[in-house]
Backbone bond lengths (Angstrom), bond angles and torsions (degrees), N, CA, C in turn:
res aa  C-N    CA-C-N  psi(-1)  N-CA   C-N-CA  omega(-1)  CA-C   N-CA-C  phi
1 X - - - 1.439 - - 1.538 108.61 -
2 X 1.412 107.18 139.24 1.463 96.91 169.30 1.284 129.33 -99.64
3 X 1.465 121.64 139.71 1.360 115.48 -178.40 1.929 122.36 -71.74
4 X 1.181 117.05 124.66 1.317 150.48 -168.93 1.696 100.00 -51.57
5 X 1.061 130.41 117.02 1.186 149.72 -178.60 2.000 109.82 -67.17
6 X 1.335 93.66 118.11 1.708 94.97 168.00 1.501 130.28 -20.56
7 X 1.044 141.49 125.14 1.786 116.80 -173.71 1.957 107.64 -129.59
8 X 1.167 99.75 129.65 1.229 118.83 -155.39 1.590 99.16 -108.84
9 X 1.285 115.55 158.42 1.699 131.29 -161.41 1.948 79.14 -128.60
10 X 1.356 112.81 111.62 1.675 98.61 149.05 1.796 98.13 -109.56
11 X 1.007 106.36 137.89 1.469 107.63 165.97 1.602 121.18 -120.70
12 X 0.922 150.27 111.14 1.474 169.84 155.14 1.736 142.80 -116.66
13 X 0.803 115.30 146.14 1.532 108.33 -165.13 1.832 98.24 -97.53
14 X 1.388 121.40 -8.07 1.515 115.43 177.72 1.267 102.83 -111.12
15 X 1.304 95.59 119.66 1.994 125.61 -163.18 2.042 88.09 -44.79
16 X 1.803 92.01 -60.04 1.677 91.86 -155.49 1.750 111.05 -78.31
17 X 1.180 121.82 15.68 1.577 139.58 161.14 1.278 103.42 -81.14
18 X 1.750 124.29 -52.37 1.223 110.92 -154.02 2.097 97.89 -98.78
19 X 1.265 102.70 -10.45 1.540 101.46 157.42 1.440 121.13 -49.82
20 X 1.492 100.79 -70.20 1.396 134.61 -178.62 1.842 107.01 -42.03
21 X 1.224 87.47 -60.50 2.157 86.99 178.94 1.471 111.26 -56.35
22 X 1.819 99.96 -67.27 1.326 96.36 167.00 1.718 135.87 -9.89
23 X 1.738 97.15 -83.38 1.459 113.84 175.57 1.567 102.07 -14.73
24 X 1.978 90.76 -62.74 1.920 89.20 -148.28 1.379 111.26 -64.60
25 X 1.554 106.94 -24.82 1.479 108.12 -169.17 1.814 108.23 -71.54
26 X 1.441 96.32 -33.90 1.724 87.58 174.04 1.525 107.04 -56.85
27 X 1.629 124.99 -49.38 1.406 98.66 -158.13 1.592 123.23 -82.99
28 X 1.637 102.41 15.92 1.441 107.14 157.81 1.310 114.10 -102.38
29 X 1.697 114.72 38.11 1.473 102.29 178.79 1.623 134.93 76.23
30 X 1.213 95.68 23.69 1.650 105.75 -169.32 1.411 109.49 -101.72
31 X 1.459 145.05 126.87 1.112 116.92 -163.46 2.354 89.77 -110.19
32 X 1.681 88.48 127.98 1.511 90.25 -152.52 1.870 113.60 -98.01
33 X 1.210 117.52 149.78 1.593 103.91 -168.07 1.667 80.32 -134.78
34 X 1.786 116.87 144.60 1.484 119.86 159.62 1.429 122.69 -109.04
35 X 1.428 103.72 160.01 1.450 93.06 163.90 1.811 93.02 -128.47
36 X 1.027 117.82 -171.49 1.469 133.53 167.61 1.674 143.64 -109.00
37 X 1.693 96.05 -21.16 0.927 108.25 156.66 1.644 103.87 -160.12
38 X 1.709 129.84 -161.19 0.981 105.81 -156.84 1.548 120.61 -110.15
39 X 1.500 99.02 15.50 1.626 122.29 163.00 1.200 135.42 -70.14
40 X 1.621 100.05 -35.85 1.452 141.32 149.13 1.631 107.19 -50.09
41 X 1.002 106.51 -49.62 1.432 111.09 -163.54 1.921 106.37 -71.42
42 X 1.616 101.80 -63.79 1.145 92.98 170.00 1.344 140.76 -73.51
43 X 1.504 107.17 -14.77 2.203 107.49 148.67 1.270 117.54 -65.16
44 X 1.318 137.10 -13.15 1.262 139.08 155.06 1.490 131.95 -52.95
45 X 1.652 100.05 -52.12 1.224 116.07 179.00 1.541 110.91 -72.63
46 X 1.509 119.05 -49.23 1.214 131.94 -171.23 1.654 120.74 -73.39
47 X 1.372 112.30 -17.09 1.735 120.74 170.97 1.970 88.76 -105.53
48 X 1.032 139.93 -50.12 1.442 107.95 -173.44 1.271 120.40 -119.54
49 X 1.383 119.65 45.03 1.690 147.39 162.41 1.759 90.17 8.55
50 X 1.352 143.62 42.07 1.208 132.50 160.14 1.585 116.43 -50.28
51 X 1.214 112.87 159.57 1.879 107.56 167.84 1.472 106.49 -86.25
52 X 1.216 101.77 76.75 1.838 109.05 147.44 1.300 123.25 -19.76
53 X 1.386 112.23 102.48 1.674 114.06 170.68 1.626 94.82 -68.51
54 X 1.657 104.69 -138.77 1.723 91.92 -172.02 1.774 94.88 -77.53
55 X 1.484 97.64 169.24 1.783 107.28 167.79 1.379 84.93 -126.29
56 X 1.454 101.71 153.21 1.924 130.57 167.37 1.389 94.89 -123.90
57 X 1.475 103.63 128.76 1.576 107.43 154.44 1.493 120.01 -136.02
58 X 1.420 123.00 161.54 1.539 114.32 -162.77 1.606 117.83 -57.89
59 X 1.157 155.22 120.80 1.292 135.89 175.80 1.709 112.70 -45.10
60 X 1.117 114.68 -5.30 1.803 120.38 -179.89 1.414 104.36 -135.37
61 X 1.345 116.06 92.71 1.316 127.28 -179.64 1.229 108.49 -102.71
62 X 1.411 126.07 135.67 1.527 119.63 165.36 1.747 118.93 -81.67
63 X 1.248 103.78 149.64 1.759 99.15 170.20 1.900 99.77 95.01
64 X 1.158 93.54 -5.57 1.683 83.88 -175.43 1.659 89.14 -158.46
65 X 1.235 112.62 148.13 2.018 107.48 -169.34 1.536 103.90 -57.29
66 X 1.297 129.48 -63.18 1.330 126.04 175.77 1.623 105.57 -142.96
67 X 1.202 94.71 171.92 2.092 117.22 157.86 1.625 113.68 -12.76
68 X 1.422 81.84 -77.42 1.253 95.28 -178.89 1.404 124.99 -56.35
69 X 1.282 132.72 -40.71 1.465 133.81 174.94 1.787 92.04 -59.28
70 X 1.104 121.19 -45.20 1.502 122.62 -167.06 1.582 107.21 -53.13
71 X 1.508 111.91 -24.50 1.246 128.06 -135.08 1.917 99.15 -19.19
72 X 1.180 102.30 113.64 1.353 134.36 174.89 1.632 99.56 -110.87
């Protein structure tokens, strides 16, 4: 069986930021999920309650005041 890869939350509202993180985080093995902003983020978390390795989200999120309120 193979063991199941870390899974990471990037959340950001700039497409080629959350490409860019993404990418790197896959090629350390991260298995990676986005959102876009941080409404996104928390319907993500809240319909597929996965065990979140770390999540990053933008400190300026749209749809929610910032990051931090998101705290993702």
């Amino acid at each position: 069986m193979t063991a199941r890869l870390p899974r990471v939350l990037v959340v950001d509202d700039d497409r080629v930021a959350r490409q860019l993180i993404g990418v790197n985080l896959q090629l350390d093995d991260f298995e990676v999920f986005t959102a876009v902003d941080g409404v996104e983020c928390m319907d993500r978390i809240r319909v597929s309650r996965p065990t979140w390795s770390p999540s990053t989200c933008d400190a300026s999120t749209r749809r929610l005041a910032d990051g931090r309120e998101t705290s993702c």
